[in-house]
C-alpha positions as CSV (number, residue, x, y, z in Angstrom):
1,X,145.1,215.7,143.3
2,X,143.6,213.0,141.4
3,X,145.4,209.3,141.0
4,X,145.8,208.0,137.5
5,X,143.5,205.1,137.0
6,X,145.3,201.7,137.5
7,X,145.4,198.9,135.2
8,X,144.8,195.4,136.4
9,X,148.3,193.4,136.7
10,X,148.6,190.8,134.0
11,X,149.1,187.0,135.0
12,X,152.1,185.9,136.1
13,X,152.1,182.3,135.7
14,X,148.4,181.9,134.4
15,X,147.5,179.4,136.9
16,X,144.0,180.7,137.8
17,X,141.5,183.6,137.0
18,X,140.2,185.1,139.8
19,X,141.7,188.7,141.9
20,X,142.4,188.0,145.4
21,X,139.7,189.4,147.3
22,X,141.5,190.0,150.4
23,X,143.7,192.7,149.4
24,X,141.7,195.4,147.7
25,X,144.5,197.6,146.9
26,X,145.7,195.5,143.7
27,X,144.6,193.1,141.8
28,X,146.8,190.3,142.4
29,X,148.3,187.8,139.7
30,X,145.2,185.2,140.1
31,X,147.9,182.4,140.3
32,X,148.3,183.6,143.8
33,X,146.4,181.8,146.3
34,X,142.9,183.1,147.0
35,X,143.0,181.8,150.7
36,X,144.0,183.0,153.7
37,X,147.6,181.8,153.1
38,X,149.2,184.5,151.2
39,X,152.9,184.0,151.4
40,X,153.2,187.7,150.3
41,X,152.3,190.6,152.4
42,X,151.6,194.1,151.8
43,X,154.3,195.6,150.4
44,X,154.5,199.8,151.3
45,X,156.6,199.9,148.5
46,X,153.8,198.6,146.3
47,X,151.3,201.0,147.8
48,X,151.4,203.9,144.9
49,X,151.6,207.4,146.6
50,X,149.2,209.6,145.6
51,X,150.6,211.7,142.1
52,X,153.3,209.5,141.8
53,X,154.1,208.6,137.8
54,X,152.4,205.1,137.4
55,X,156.0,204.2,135.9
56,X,157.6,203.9,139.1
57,X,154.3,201.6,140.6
58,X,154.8,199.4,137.5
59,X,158.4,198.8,138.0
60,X,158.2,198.0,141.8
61,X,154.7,195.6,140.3
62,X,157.2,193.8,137.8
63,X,160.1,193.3,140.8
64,X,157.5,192.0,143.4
65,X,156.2,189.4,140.3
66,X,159.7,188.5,140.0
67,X,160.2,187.8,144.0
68,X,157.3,186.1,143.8
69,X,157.8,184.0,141.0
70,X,161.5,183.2,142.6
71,X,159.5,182.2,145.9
72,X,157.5,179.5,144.3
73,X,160.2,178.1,141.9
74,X,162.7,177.7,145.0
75,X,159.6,176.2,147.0
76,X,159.1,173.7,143.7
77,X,162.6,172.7,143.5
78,X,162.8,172.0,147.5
79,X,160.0,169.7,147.3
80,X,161.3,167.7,144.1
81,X,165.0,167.5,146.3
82,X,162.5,165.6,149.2
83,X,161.2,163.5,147.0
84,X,164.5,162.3,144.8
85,X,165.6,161.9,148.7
86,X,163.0,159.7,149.9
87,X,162.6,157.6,146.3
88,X,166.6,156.9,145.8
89,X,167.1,155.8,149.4
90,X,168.0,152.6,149.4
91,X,167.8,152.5,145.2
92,X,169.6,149.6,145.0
93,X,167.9,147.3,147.1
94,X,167.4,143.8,145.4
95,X,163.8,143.3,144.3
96,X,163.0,141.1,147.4
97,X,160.7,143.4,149.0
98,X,157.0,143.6,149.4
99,X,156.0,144.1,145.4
100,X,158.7,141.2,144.7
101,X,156.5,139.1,142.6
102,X,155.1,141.5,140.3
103,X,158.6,143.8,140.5
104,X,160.3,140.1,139.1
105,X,158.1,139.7,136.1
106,X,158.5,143.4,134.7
107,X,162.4,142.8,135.4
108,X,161.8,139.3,133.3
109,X,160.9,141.5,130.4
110,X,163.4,144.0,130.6
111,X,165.9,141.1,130.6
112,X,164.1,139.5,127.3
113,X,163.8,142.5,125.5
114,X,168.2,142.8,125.9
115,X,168.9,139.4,125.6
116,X,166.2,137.6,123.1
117,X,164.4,140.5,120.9
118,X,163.5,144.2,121.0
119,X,160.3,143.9,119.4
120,X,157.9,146.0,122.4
121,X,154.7,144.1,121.1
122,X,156.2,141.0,122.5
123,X,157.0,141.2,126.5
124,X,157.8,138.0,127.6
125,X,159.0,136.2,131.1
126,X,160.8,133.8,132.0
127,X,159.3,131.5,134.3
128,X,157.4,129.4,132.4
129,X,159.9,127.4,130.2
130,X,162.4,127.8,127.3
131,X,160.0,129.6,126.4
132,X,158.8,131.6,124.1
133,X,157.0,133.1,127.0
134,X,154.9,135.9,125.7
135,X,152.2,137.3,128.0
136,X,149.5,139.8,127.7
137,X,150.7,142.7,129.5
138,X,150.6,146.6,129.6
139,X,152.7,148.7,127.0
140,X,156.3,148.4,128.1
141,X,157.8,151.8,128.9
142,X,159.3,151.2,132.3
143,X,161.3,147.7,131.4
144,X,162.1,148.7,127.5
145,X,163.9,151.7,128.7
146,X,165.4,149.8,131.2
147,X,167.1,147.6,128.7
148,X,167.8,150.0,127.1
149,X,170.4,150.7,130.4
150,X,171.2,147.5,130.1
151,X,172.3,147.4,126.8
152,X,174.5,150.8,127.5
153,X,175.9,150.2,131.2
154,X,175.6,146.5,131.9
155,X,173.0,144.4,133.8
156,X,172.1,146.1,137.7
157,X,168.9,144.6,138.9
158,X,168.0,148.5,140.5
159,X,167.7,150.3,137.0
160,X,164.4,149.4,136.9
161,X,163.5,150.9,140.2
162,X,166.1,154.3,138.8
163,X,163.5,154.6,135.4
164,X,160.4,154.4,138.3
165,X,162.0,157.1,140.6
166,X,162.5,159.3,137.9
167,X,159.5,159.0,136.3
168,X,158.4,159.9,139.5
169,X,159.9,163.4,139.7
170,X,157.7,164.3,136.6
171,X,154.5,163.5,138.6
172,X,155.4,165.5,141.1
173,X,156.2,168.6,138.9
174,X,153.0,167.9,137.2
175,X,150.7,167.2,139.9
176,X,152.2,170.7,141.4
177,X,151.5,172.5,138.1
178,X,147.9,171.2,137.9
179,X,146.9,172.1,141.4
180,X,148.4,175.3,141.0
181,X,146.0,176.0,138.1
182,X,142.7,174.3,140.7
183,X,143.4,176.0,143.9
184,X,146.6,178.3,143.6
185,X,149.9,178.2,144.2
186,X,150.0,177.5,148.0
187,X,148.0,174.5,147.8
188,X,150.0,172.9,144.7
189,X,153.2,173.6,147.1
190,X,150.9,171.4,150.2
191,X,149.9,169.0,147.7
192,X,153.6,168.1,145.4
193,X,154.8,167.7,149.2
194,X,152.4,165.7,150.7
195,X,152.7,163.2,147.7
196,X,156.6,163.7,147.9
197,X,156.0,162.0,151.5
198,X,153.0,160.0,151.2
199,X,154.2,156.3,151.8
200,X,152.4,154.8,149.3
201,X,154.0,157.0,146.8
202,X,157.7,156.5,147.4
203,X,157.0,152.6,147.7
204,X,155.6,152.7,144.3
205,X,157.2,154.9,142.8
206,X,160.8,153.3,143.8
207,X,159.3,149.7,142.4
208,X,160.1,148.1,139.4
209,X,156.5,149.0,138.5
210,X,154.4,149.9,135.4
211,X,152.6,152.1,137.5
212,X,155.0,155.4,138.4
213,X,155.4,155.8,134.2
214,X,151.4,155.4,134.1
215,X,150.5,158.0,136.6
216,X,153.6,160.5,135.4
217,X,152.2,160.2,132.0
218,X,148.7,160.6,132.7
219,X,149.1,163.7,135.3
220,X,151.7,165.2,132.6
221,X,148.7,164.7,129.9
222,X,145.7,166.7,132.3
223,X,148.1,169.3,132.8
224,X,148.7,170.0,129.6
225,X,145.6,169.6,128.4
226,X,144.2,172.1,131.4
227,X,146.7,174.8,130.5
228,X,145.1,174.1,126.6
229,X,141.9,174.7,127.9
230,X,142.7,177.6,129.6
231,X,143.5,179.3,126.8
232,X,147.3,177.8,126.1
233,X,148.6,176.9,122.7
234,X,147.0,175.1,120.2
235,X,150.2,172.6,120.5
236,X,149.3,171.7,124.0
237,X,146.4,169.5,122.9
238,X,148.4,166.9,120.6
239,X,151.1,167.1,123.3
240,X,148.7,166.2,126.2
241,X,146.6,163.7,124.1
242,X,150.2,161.9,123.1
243,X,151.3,162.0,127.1
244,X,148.0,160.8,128.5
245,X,148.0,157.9,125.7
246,X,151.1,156.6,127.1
247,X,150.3,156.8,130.6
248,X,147.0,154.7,129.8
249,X,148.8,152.0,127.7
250,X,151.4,151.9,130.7
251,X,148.5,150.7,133.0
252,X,144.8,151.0,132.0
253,X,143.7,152.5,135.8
254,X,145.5,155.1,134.0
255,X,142.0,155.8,131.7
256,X,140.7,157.1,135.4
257,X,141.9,160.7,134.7
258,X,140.3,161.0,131.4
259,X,137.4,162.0,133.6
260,X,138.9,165.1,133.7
261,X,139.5,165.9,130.2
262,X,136.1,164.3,129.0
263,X,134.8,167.0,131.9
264,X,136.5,169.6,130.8
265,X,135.0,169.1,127.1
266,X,131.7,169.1,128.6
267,X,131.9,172.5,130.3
268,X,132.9,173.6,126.6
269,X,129.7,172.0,125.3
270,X,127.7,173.7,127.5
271,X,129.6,176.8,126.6
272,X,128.7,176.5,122.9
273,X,132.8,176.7,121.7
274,X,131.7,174.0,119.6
275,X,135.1,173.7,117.7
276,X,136.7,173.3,120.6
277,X,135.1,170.5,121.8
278,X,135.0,168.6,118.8
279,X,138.4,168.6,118.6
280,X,138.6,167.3,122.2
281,X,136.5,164.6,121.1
282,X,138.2,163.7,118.3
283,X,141.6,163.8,120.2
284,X,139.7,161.5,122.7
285,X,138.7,159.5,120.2
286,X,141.7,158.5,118.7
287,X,143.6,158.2,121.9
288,X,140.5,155.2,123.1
289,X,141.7,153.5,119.7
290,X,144.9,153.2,119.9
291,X,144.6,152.1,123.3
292,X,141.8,150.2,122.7
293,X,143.8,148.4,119.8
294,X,146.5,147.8,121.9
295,X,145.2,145.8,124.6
296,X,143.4,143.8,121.8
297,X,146.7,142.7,120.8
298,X,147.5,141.5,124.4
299,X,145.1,139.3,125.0
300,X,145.4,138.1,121.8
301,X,149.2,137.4,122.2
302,X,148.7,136.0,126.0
303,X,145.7,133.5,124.6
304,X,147.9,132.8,121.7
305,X,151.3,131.0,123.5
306,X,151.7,129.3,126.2
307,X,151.2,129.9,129.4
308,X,148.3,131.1,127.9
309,X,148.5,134.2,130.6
310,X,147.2,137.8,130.4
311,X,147.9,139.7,133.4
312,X,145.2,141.9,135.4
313,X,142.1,139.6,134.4
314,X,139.9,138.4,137.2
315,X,138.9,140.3,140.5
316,X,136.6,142.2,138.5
317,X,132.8,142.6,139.3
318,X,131.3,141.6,136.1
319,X,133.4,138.5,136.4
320,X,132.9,137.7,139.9
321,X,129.5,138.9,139.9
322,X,128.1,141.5,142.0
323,X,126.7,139.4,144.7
324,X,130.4,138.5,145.1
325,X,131.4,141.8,145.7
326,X,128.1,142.6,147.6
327,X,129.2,139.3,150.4
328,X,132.5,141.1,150.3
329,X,131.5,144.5,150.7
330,X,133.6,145.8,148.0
331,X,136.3,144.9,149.5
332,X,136.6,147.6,152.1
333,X,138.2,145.9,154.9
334,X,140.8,144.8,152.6
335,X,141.6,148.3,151.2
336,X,141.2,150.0,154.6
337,X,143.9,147.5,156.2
338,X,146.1,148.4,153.2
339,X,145.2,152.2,153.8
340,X,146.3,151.8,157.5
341,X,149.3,149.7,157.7
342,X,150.8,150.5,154.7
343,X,150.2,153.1,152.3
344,X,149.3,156.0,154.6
345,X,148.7,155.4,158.0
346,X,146.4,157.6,160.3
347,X,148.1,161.1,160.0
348,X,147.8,160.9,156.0
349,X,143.9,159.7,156.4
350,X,143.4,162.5,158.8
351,X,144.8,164.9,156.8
352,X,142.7,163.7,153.4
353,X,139.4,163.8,155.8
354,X,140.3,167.5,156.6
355,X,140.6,168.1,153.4
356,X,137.8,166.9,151.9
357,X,135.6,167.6,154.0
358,X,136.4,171.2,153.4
359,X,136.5,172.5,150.0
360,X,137.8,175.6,149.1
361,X,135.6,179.0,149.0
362,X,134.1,179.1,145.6
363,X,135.8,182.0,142.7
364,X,133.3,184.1,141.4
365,X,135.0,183.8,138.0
366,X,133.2,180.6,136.2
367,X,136.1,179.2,134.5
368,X,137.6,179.3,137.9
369,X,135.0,177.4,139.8
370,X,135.1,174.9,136.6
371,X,139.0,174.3,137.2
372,X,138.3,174.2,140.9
373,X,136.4,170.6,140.5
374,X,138.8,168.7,138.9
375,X,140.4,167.3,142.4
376,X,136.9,166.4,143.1
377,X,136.0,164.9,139.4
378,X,139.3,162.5,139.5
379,X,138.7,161.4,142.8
380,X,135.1,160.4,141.9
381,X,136.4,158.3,138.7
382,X,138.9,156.4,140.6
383,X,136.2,155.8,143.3
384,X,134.4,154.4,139.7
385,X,137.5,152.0,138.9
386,X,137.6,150.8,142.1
387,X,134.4,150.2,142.5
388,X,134.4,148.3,139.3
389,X,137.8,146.1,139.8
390,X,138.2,146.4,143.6
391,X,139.2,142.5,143.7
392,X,141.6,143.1,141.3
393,X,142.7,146.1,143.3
394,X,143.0,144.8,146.4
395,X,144.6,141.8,145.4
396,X,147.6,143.8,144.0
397,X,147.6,147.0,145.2
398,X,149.9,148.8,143.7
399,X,146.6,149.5,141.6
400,X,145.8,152.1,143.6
401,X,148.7,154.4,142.4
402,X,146.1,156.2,140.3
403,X,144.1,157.6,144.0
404,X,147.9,159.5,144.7
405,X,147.1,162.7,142.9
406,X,144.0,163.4,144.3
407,X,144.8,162.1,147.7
408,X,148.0,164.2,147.5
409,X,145.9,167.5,146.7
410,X,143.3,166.6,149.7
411,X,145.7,166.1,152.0
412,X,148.0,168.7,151.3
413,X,144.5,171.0,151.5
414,X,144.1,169.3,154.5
415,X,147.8,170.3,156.1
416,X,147.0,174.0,154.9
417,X,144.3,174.3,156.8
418,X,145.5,172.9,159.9
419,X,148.7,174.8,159.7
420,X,146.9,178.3,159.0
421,X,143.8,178.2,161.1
422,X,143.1,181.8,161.4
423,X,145.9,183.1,160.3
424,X,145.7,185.5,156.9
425,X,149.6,184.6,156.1
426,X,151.7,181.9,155.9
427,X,154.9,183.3,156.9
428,X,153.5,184.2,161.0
429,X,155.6,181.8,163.6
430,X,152.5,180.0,164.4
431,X,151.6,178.6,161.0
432,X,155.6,177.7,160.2
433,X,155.4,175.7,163.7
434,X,152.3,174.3,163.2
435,X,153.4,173.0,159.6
436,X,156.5,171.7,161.0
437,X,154.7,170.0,163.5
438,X,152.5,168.7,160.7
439,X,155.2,167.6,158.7
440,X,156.5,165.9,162.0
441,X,154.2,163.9,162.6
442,X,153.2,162.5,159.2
443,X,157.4,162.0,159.0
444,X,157.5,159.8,162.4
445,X,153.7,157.6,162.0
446,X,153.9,157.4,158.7
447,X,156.3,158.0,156.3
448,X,159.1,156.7,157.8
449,X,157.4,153.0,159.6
450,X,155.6,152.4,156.7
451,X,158.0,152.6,154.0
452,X,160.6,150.4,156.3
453,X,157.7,148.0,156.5
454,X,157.3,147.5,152.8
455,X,160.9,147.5,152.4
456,X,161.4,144.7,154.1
457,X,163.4,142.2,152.5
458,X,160.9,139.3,152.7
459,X,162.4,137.7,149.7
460,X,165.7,137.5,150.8
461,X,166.3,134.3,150.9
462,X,164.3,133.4,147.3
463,X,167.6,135.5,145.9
464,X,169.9,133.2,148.0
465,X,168.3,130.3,146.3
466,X,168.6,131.9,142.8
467,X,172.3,133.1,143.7
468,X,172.9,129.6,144.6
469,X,171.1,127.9,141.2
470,X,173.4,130.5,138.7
471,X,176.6,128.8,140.8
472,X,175.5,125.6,140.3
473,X,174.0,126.0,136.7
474,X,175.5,125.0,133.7
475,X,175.2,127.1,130.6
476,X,171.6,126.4,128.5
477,X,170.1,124.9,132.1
478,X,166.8,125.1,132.8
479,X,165.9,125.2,136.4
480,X,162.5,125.2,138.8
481,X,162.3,127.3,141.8
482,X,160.0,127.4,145.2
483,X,160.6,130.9,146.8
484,X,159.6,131.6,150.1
485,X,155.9,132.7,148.8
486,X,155.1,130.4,146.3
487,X,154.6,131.6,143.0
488,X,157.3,134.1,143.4
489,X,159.4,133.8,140.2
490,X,162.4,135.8,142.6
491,X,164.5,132.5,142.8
492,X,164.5,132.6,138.8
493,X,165.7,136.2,137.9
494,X,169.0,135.9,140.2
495,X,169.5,132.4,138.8
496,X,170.1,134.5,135.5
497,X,168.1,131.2,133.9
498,X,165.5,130.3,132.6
499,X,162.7,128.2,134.0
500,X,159.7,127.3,135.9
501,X,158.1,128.4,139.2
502,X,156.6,124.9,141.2
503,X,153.8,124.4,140.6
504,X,153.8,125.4,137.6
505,X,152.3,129.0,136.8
506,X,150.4,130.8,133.8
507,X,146.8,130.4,132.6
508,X,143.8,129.6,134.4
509,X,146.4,127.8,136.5
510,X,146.5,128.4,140.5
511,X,150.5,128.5,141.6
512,X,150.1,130.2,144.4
513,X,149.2,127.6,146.5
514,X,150.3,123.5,146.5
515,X,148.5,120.6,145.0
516,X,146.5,118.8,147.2
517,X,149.1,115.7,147.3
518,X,152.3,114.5,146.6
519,X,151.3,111.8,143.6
520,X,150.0,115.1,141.6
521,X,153.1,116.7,142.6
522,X,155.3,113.9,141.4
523,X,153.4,113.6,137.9
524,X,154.1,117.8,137.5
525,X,157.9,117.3,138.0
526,X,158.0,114.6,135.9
527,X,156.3,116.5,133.1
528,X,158.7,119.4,134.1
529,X,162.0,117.0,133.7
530,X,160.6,115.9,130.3
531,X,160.6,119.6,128.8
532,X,164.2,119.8,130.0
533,X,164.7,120.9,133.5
534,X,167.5,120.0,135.0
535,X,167.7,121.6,138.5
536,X,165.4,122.1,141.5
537,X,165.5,124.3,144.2
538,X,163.6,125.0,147.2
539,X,163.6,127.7,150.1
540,X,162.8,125.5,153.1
541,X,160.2,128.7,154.4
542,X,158.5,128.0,150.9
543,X,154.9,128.7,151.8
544,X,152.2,128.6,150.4
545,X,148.6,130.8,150.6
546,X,146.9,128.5,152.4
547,X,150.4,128.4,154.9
548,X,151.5,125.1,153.9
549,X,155.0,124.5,154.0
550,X,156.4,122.7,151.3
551,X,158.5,120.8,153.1
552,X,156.0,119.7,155.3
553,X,152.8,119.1,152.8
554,X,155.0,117.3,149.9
555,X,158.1,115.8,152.2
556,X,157.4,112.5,150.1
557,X,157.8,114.8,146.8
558,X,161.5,115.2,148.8
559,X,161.8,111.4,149.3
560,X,160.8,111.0,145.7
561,X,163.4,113.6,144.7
562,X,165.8,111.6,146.9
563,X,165.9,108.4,145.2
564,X,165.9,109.7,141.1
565,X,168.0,113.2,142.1
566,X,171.2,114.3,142.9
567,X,171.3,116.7,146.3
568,X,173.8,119.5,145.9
569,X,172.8,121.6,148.3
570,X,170.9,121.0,152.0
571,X,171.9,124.2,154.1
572,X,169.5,125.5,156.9
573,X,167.5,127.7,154.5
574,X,167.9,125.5,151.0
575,X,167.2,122.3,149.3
576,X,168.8,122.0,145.8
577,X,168.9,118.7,143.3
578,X,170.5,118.3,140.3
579,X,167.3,116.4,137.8
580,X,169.2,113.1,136.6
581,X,167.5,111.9,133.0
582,X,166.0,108.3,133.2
C-alpha cells in the first residue's frame, strides 16, 4: 500500500525558517528549536500509520501545534511573573540607593513638569536656583508619564521606579520574541530569563532611569522591524520605526541597535529587493532627523539658561583624546570591576563566555543564517559605543543598559548548553537538575548579593537632611544642601524646595568635589545668600571625591556660618542654619 504524499506543516508562530533536522519524520514548525533541546518528543500519535486518511494526521498535527504553542506561552508568562517579582521588590524604596544622583534629577523633572509647566521640550531641575532650570537632557518619557501619576494619584517618590519596572516587562517580551525569531524558541525562553535575573537588569530597570524606556523601545522597534522583514505586514515597518525612535530619543546608546536594522537593509541590498530597502532607508532616514533635530534643541536649551548644563557630554574619546583613552586602556578595569561586583558577577560572565564562544550550528536556509547574526551584529555595535564613550560609560554606568539584550541572549545560550550537554531533549531529569542547579547558582552569587549591594541605602541620611529642611522651611524658601556624596541633589527633592547643591553645580562647573579653601567657600555662600537662599544644610558624612569631609576641609566655612547664621539643627548626623539677611 502506498502512503499519500505529505505536505510540509505550515509555521506556527513564524519565528524561523529552517525544518528540524533531527526528526526526519515531519517537518517541524521552524519556530521550534533546531538544537538538541526539543522540549517535544516524538509523538506515536503523530506517526501516520500506513493507509491511514491524511485527515486524521492533520488533525492530531493541528492539536500537537496547539500543545505546543500552549507550552511556550505558559513558559513566557512564567518568566515575565519572575521578572515583575524581582523588579517590584522593594518598589518603594526611597531614591537613596546607588543611582541616587542621576535617579534625583529625572524625579526633579517629573516634579517640574506637574508643578511649573507641561511643556516636554523644556525638562528642568531643581537644584540650581529659583530657577528656571532647564537642562539639555534626553526626550522625557519615563518622568512625563510619571507626572502624569502625579497629577492623577498624588505625589509618591516610587512612581518613577513603577513607569521603569513596567517598561521593563515589554523588554523582556520583546527581547523573548526577537530571539525566538534568531535561534528558536528554547533559546528566547534561556535568554527573557536570564535578563529577568541578570542583576544589572533589575537594578536598572527598577531605577528612576531614562534607560529601561530606551532599551524597551528600542528592542520593541528590532522586533518589529525583524518580523517586517521576515515577510510581516507592511504596517510593521512605521510601527517599528515609530518604537525604535522613541527608544533612541529616551537615551542616544539607544542608536546602538540600529545596527541591526541598517544590517538587515543591507542583506536586502545584496538581495536586489530594491524597494524594500529604500524604504528602509528612507524610514531610517527620517527617524536620524527627528532624532537628530531633537538633541539639537538640547544643547541648544542647556547652553541657552543657566546652569548652562547639558547632560552626558564629556568622557568621550574625541574629547578626551585618544591618547587619553589609550593611558587608560579604555577603561577596562573600570568596566570589569563594574562587571564583577555589581552588574553580573562571575556565574553571569561564565555563562556569556559559554555562550559566545559557541555559536549555534549554522541553518541551511539563508534568510535563516541572516537572522541568526543579529545577537552577534548588536553586540558588536555596543562594543562600537563603548568603545567610542567608554569614559562617559564608565563614569555612569547605567549606560551600559543597551549590552542587556545581547548579554541576556549569550548567556541564556550559554545556560542551554550547560544544562543539555548531550542530551537530545529538554524534558530528561538530568537537564531539569542541571538547569536548576544553573539557575541556583546564578540566584545565590549573583542575583541576589548584587542587587542587595546596589540597593543599599547609601543616601539615607541626604533624605533625613531634606526631610529635616521641608520641616523647617517656610513656604517660597530656597535652601542649599551637602548630601553625603557631594553633588547629590537627594537632600533637595525630599526638601520638596527649591535650591542649590554646595558647591554650586551645572556647567563646566566641578561640584563633585570642594574648593580648595574656605575664603572661596565663603565668597560662594555669600553669592548663594544674595540670589535668596535662606537655609543651609549639611550631612556631617558629606564627602567629597577626593574624601574630604566637609566638616573637616571647610570647619572655618562652619565658624563663618556660626557668627552671621542661625543654627537650628546640630544632631549626630546634621548641621542646619537658618541664612540671616545683612
Amino acid at each position: 500500500m502506498t502512503k499519500p504524499p505529505r505536505k510540509p506543516s505550515k509555521p506556527l508562530l513564524g519565528e524561523a525558517y529552517e525544518p528540524l533536522r533531527s526528526r526526519p519524520h515531519w517537518l517541524r514548525d521552524p519556530a521550534q528549536p533546531n538544537l538538541p533541546l526539543d522540549p517535544m518528543p516524538d509523538d506515536p500519535d503523530l506517526n501516520q500509520a500506513e493507509g491511514q486518511p491524511y485527515p486524521q494526521r492533520a488533525t492530531d498535527r493541528d492539536m500537537a501545534a496547539r500543545n505546543f504553542l500552549i507550552f511556550n506561552t505558559a513558559i513566557l508568562l512564567g518568566i515575565l511573573f519572575i521578572a515583575i517579582v524581582f523588579r517590584f521588590h522593594k518598589i518603594t524604596l526611597p531614591l537613596v540607593d546607588g543611582f541616587s544622583w542621576r535617579e534625583i534629577s529625572t524625579a526633579m523633572m517629573a516634579d517640574n513638569f506637574q508643578q511649573r509647566s507641561w511643556n516636554i521640550f523644556f525638562p528642568e531641575v531643581s537644584w540650581t536656583g529659583p530657577g528656571p532650570s532647564y537642562q539639555g537632557r534626553e526626550f522625557q518619557i519615563v518622568s512625563y508619564l510619571t507626572a502624569l501619576l502625579y497629577q492623577l494619584f498624588g505625589w509618591h517618590d516610587w512612581f518613577g521606579r513603577m513607569v521603569a519596572a513596567l517598561f521593563s516587562m515589554v523588554t523582556v517580551f520583546s527581547l523573548h520574541r526577537l530571539t525566538a525569531r534568531c535561534w528558536g524558541e528554547m533559546h528566547a525562553h534561556a535568554a527573557a530569563l536570564a535578563y529577568a535575573l541578570m542583576p544589572a537588569a533589575i537594578m536598572i530597570d527598577s531605577s528612576f532611569l531614562p534607560d529601561p524606556a530606551m532599551l524597551a523601545l528600542v528592542t520593541l522597534g528590532v522586533w518589529l522591524f525583524v518580523k517586517y522583514w521576515a515577510g510581516g505586514s507592511g504596517w510593521l515597518l512605521p510601527l517599528a520605526t515609530v518604537s525604535f525612535s522613541l527608544g533612541a530619543l529616551s537615551k542616544p546608546p539607544g542608536l546602538a541597535a540600529g545596527a541591526v536594522i541598517f544590517y538587515l537593509m543591507v542583506c536586502w541590498i545584496l538581495e536586489k529587493k530594491w524597494k524594500q530597502a529604500s524604504w528602509v532607508f528612507l524610514s531610517g532616514l527620517l527617524s536620524l532627523v527627528v532624532i537628530g533635530a531633537y538633541f539639537s534643541w538640547a544643547i541648544y536649551l542647556g547652553r541657552s539658561y543657566p546652569p548652562f548644563h547639558v547632560a552626558g557630554t564629556g568622557g568621550y574619546i574625541w574629547e578626551d583624546g585618544f591618547r587619553t583613552y589609550l593611558g587608560n586602556r579604555f577603561y577596562f578595569q573600570s568596566a570589569w570591576n563594574t562587571s564583577v561586583l555589581w552588574f553580573y558577577g562571575y556565574p553571569f560572565i561564565v555563562l556569556f563566555a559559554v555562550g559566545l564562544w559557541i555559536p549555534p550550528r549554522p541553518a541551511e536556509d539563508p534568510r535563516r543564517r541572516t537572522l541568526s547574526r543579529i545577537p552577534y551584529v548588536w553586540l558588536a555595535a555596543a562594543v562600537i559605543v563603548y568603545l567610542a564613550a567608554a569614559g562617559e560609560i564608565t563614569g555612569n554606568v547605567w549606560n551600559f543598559h543597551i549590552f542587556h539584550v545581547p548579554v541576556a541572549i549569550f548567556s541564556g545560550r550559554g545556560a542551554l548548553l550547560l544544562a543539555t550537554l548531550a542530551s537530545r531533549t529538554v524534558l530528561t531529569p538530568a537537564v531539569v537538575l542541571r538547569s536548576i542547579c544553573i539557575v541556583a547558582v546564578a540566584l545565590a552569587w549573583s542575583t541576589l548579593p548584587l542587587v542587595r549591594t546596589m540597593k543599599k541605602p547609601i543616601a539615607m541620611k541626604g533624605k533625613l537632611l531634606g526631610e529635616e529642611l521641608a520641616r523647617l522651611a517656610q513656604p517660597g524658601d530656597l535652601v542649599v544642601a551637602i548630601a553625603p556624596e557631594v553633588g547629590d541633589p537627594v537632600a533637595i527633592y525630599y526638601s520638596r524646595a527649591r535650591g542649590w547643591v554646595f558647591p554650586p553645580g551645572g556647567g563646566d562647573e566641578e561640584w563633585s568635589k570642594f574648593v580648595a579653601d574656605d575664603a572661596i567657600a565663603i565668597a560662594q555662600l555669600e553669592e548663594l545668600r544674595a540670589q535668596g537662599a535662606d537655609l543651609f544644610g549639611v550631612a556631617k558624612n558629606a564627602t567629597d571625591k577626593q574624601d574630604l569631609l566637609f566638616v573637616e576641609h571647610h570647619d572655618g566655612v562652619i565658624d563663618y556660618l556660626d557668627k552671621t547664621a542661625t543654627k537650628l539643627v546640630d544632631s549626630d548626623d546634621l548641621l542646619v542654619y537658618r541664612i540671616t539677611r545683612p
